[in-house]
Backbone bond lengths (Angstrom), bond angles and torsions (degrees), N, CA, C in turn:
res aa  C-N    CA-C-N  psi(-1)  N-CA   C-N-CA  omega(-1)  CA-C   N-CA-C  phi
1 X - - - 1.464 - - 1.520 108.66 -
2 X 1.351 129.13 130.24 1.281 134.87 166.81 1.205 124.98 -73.52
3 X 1.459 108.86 156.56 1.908 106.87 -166.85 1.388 105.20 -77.08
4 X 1.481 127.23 1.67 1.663 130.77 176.98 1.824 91.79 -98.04
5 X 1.022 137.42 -40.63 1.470 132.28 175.02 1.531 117.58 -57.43
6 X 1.586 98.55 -55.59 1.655 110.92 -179.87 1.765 103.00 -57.27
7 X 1.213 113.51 -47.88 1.466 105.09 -179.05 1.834 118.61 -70.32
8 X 1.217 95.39 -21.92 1.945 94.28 163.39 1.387 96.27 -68.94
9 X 1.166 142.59 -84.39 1.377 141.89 171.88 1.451 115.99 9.34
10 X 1.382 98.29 -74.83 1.757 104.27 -178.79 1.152 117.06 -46.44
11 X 1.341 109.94 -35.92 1.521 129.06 -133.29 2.004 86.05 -100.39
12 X 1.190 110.96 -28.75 1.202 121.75 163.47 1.722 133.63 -64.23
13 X 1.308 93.24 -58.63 1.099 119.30 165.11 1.943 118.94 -43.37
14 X 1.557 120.45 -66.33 1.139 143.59 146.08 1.378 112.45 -19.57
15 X 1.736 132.90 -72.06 1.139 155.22 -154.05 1.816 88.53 -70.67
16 X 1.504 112.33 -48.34 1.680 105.41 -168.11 1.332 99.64 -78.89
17 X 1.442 150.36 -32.35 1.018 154.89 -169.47 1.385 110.27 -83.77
18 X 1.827 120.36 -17.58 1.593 97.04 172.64 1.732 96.82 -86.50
19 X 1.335 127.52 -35.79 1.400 162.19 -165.53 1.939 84.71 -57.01
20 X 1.264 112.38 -29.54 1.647 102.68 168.85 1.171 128.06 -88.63
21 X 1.886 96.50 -38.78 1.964 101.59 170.80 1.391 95.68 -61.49
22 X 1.373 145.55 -59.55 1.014 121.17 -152.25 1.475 129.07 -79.27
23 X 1.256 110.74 2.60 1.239 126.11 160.80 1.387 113.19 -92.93
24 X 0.836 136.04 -42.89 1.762 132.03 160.56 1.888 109.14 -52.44
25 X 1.345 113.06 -19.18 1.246 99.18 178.13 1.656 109.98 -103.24
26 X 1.299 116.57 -9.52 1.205 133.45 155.95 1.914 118.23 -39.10
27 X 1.495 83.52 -60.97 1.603 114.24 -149.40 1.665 84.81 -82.17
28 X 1.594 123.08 -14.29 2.031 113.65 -178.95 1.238 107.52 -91.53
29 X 1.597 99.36 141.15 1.443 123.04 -167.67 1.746 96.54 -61.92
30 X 1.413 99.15 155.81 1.635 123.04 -165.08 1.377 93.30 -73.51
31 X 1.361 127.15 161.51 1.404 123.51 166.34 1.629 108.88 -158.29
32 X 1.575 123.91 158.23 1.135 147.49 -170.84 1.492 126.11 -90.00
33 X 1.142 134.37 63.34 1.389 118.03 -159.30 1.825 125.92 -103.80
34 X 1.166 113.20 140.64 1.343 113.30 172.17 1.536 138.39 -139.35
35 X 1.210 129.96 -156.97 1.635 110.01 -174.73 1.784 84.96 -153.64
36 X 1.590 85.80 122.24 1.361 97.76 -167.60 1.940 102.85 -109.65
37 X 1.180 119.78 121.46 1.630 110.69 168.65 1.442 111.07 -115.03
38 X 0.824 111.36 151.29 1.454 118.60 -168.22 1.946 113.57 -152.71
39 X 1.421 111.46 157.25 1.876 125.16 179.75 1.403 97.09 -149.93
40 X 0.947 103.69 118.24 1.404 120.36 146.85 1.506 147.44 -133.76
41 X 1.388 117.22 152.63 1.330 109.31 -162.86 1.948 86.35 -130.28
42 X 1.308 122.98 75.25 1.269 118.91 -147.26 2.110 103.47 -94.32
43 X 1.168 120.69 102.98 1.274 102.21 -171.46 1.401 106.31 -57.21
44 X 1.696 105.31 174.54 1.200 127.86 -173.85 2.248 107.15 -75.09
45 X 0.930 81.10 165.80 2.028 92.30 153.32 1.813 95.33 51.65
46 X 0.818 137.24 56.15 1.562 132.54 -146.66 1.574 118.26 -123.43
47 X 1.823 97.17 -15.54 2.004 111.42 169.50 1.184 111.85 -64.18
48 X 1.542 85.87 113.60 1.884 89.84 166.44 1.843 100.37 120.06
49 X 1.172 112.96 -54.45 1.236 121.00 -155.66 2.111 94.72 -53.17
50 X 1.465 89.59 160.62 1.728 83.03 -159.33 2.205 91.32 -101.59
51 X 0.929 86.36 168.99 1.837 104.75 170.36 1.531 94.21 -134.81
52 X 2.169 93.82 166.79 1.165 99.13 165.23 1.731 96.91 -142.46
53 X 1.453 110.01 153.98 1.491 103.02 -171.91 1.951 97.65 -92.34
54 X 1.263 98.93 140.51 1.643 111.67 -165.62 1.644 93.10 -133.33
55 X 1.855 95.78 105.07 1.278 123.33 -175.72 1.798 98.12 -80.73
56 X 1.513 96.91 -179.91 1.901 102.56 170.14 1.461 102.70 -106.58
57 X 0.933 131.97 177.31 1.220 160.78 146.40 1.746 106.84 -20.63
58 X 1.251 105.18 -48.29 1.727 127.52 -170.63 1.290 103.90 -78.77
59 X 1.563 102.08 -45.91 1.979 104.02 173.16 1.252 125.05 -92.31
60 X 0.955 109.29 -3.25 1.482 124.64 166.72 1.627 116.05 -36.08
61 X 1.496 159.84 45.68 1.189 146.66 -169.41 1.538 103.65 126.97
62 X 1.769 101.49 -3.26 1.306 101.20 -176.36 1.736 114.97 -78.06
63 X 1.572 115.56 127.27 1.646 114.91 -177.20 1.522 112.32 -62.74
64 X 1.772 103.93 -30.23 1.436 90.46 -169.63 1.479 104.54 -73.11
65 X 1.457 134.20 -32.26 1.360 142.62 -176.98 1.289 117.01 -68.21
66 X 1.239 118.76 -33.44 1.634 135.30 149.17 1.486 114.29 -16.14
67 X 1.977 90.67 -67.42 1.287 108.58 -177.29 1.331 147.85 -51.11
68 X 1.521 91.32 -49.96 1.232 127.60 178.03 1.795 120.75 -92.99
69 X 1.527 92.55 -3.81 1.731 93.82 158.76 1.574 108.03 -108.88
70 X 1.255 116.87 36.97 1.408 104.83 160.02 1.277 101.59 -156.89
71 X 1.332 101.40 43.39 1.383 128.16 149.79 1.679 108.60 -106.47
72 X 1.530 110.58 -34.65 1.194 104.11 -175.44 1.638 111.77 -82.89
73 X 1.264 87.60 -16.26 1.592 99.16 172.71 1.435 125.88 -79.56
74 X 1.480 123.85 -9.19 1.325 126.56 -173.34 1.563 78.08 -98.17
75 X 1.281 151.60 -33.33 1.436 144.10 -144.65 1.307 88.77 -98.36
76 X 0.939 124.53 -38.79 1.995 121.51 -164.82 1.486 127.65 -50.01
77 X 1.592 91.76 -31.97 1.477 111.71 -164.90 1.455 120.24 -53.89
78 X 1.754 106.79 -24.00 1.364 108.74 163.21 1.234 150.97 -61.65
79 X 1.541 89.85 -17.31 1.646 106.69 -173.66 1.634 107.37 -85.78
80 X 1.522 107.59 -0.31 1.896 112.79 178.21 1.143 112.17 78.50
81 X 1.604 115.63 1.66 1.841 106.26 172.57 1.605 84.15 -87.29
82 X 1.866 103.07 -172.48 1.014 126.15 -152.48 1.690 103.64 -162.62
83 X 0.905 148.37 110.10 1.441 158.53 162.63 1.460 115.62 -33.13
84 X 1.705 109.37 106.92 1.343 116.13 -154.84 1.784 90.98 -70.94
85 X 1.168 117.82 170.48 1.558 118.80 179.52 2.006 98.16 -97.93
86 X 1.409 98.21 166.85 1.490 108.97 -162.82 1.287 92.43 -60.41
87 X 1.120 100.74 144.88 1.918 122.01 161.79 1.597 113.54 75.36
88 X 1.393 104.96 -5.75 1.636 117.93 161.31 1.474 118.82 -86.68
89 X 1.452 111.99 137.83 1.690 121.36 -177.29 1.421 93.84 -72.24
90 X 1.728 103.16 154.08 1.686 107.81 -178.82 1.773 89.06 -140.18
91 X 1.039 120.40 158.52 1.224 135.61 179.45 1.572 119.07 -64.09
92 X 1.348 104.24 -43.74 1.706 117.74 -175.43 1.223 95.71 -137.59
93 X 1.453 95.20 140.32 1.221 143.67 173.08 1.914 112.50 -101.07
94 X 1.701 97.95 127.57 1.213 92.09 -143.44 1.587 80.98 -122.48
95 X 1.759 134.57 130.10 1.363 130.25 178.25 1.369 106.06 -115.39
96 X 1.061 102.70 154.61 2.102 96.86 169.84 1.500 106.39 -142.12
97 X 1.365 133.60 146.68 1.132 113.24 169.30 2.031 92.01 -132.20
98 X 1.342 104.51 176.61 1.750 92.99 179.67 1.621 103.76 -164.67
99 X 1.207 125.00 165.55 1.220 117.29 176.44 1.711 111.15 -174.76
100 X 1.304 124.42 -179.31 1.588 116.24 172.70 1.224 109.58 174.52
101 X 2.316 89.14 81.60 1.294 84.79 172.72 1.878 131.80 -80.92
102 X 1.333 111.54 -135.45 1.625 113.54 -165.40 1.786 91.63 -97.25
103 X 1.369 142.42 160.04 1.164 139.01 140.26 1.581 97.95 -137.60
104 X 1.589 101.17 153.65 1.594 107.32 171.33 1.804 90.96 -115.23
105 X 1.809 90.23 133.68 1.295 111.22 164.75 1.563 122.93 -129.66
106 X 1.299 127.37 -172.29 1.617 127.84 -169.39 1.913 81.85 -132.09
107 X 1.647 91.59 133.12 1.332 97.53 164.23 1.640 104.63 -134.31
108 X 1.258 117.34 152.43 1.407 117.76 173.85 1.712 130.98 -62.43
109 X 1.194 118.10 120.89 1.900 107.64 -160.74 1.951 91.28 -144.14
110 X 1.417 107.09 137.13 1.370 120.86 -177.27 1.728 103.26 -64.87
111 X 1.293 111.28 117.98 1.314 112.30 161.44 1.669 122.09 -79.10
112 X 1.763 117.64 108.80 1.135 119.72 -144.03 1.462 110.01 -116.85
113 X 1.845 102.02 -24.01 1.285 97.31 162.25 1.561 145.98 -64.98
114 X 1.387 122.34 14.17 1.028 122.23 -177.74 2.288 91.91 -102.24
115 X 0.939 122.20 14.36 1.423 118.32 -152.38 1.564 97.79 -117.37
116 X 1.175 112.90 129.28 1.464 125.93 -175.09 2.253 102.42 -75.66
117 X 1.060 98.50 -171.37 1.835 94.51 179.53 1.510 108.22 -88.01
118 X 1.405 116.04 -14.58 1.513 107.11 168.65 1.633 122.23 -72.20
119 X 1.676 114.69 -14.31 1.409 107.75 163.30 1.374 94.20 116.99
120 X 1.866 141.90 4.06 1.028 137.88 -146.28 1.225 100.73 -172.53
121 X 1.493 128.59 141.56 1.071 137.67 -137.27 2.213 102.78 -143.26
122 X 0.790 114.62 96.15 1.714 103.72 -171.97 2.021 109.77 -41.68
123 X 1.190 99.03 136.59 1.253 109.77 -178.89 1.498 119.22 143.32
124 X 1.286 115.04 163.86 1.794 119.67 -152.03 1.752 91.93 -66.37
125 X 1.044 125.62 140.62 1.450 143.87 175.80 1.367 125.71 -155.91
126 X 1.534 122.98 -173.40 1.606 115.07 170.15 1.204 121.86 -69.21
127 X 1.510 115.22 126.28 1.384 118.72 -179.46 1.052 115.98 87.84
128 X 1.950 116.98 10.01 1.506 88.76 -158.43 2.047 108.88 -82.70
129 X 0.790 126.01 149.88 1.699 146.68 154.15 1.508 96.32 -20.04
130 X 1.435 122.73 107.55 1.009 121.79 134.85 1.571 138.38 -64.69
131 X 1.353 128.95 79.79 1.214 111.08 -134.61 1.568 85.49 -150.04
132 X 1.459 129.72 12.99 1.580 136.74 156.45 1.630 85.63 90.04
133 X 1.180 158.20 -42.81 1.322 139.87 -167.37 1.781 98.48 -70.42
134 X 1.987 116.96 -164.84 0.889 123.52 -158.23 2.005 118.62 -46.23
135 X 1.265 94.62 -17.68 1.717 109.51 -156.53 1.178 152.93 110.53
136 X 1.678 89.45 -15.31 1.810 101.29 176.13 0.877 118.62 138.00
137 X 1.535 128.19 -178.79 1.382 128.69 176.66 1.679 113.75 -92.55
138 X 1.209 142.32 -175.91 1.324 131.63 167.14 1.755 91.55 -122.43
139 X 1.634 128.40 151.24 1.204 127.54 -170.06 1.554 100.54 -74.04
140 X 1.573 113.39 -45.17 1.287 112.87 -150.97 1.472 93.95 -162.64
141 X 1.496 123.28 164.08 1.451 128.40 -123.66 2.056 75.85 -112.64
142 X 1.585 103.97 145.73 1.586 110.18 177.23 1.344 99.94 -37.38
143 X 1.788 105.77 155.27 1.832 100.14 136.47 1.336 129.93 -96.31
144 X 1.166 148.66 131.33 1.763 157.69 162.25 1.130 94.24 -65.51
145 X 1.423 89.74 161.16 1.806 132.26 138.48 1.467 112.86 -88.66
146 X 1.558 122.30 130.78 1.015 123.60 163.16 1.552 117.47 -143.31
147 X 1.414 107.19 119.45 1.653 98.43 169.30 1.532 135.92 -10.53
148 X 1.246 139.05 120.63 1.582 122.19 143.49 1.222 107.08 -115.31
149 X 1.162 122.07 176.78 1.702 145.66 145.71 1.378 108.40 -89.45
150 X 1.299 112.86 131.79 1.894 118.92 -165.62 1.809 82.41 -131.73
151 X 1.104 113.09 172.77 1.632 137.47 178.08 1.608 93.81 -146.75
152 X 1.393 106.45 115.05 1.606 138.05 -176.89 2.066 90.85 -93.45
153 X 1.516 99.17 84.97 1.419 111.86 173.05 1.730 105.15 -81.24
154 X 1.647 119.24 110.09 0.607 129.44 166.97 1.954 137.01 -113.94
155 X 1.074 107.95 163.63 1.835 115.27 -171.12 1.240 108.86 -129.80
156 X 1.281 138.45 120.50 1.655 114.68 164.00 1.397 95.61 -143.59
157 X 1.690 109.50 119.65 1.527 137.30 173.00 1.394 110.22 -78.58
158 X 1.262 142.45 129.94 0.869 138.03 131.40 1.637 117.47 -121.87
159 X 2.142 99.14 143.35 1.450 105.74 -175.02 1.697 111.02 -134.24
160 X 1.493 92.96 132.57 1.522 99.15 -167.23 1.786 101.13 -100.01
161 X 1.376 104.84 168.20 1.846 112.89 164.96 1.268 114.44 -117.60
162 X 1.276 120.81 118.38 1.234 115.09 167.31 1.121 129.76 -90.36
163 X 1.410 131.57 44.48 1.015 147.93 131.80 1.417 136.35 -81.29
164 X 1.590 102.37 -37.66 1.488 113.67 146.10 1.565 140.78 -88.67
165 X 1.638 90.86 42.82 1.484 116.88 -175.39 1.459 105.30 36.48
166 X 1.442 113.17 54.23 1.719 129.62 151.63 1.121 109.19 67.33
167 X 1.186 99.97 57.27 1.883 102.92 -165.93 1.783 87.76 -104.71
168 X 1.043 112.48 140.28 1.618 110.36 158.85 1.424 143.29 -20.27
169 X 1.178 152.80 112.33 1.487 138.56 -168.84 1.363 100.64 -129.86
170 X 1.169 125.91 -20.57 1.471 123.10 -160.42 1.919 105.60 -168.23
171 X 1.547 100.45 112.85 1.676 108.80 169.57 1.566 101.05 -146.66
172 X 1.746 91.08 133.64 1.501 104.96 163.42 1.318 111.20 -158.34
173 X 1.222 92.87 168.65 1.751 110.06 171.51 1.429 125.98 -147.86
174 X 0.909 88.37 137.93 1.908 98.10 -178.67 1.313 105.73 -112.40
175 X 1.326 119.71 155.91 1.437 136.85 -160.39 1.374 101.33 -157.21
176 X 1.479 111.96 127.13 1.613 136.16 180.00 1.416 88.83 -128.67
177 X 1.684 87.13 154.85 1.828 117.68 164.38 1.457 109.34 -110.66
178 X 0.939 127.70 153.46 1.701 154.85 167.46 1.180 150.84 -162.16
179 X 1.136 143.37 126.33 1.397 155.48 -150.12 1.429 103.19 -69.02
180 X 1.379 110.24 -37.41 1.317 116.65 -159.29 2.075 110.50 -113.46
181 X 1.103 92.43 157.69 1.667 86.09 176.76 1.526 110.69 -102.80
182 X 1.320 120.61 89.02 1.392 122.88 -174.26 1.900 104.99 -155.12
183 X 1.933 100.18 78.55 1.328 88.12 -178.83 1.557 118.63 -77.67
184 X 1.141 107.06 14.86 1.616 107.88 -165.00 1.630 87.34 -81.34
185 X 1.183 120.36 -57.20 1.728 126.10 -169.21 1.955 94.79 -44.43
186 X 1.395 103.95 -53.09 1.623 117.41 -174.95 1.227 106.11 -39.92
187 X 0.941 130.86 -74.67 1.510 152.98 -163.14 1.507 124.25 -37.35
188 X 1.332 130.27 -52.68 1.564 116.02 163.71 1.225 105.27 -65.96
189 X 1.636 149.70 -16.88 1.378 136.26 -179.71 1.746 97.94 -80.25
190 X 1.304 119.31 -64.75 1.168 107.73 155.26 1.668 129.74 -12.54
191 X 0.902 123.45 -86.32 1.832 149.25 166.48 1.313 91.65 -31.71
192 X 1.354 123.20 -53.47 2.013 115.89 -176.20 1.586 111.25 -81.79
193 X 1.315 113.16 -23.93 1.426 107.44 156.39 1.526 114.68 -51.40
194 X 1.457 95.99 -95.21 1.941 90.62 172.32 1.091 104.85 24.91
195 X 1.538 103.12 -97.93 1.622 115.85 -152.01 1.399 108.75 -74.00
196 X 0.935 126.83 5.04 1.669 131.21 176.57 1.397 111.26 -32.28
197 X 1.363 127.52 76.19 1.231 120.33 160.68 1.646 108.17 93.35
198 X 1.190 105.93 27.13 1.558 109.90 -160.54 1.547 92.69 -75.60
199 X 1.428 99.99 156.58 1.625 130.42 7.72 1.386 107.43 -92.24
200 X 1.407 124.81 -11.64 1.471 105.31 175.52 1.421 109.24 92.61
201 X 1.532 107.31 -161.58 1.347 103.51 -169.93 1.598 90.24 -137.96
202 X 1.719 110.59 139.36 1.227 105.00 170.62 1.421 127.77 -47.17
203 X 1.755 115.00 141.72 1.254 98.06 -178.88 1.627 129.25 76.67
204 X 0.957 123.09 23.33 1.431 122.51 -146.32 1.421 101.28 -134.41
205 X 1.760 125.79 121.74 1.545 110.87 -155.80 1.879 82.26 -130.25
206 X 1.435 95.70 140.45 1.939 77.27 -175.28 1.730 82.40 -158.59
207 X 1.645 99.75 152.27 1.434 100.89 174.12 1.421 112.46 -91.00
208 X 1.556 105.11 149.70 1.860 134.39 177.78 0.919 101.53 -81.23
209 X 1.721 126.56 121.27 1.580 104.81 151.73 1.904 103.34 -134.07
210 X 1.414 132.23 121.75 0.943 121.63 173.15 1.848 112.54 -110.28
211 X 1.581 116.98 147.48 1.603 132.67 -177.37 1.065 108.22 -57.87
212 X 0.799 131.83 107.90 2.032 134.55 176.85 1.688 106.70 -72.55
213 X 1.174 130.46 145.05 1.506 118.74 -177.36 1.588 100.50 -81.37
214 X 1.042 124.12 134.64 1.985 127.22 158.78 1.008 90.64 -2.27
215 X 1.193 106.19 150.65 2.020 124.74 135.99 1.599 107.69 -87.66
């Protein structure tokens, strides 16, 4: 076998083996991820006891806040409070605020136009043949930097006691990325962050990731 054969070989070999990761990464289930930080000072004995969610002035009548507090409300249920009924005192006082503005970031993307239809582009690479012509094949096409626009999907809970004359017991926030501007879709993954395991540990910043079902 010649050292121009053996290097098709490799070069073969290589090409079916990325041609598998990327089908194994094809074939993995979709998933949700976020970065949740959180403090708490969480009293003891605390099932049952009721909250009430305490909008601003701004959310007051607002639909999207509507929305998105009964999102925080389907997530709450873990923590063992319970939603005092109208015109009844509740122990905690429950705030949310949320938002998702624009950021520009650089993500990594194969630069492909320099690459003929066989997948390989002439020029010095792995393995290539020292053999005085161009130098070789390249396996697989550079990686770049290229601009996006991201939407910084954000949540931030905060929960007071009024027993401890509304002192803090519980603040966090979770933070998602997205392509798209649609925090309404964001928002119960958000809301199930929150409570991730609450109360957690003061201080304590850890990444979210939940399994999305197929499409």
């Amino acid at each position: 076998m010649t050292i121009l054969s053996t290097a098709f070989s490799m070069r073969a070999a290589r090409l079916a083996a990325l041609a598998l990761v990327a089908l194994a990464t094809g074939c993995a289930a979709p998933s949700w991820s976020a970065k949740l930080t959180r403090y708490q000072q969480w009293p003891a004995q605390t099932n049952g006891e009721t909250y009430r969610l305490m909008s601003t002035d701004a959310q007051r009548g607002n639909l999207q806040y509507q929305s998105f507090a009964d999102s925080v409300r389907a997530a709450i249920g873990v923590t063992g409070l319970v939603e005092a009924q109208a015109g009844a005192p509740a122990r905690f006082v429950v705030e949310i605020d949320y938002g998702n503005p624009q950021e520009q970031s650089w993500v990594p993307q194969y630069a492909d136009s320099f690459y003929g239809p066989m997948g390989w582009g002439m020029g010095r690479g792995y393995f290539a043949p020292n053999d005085g012509w161009a130098g070789g094949f390249f396996y697989s096409p550079p990686v770049v930097n290229v601009p996006v626009t991201l939407y910084r999907n954000y949540l931030n809970v905060v929960i007071r006691d009024n027993r401890q004359q509304q002192a803090e017991v519980y603040r966090a926030t979770a933070v998602s990325y997205s392509q798209s501007d649609n925090l309404a879709v964001q928002m119960p993954f958000l809301s199930q962050a929150i409570f991730d395991g609450f109360p957690g540990n003061n201080g304590q910043v850890i990444d979210i990731e939940y399994q999305l079902p197929k499409r």
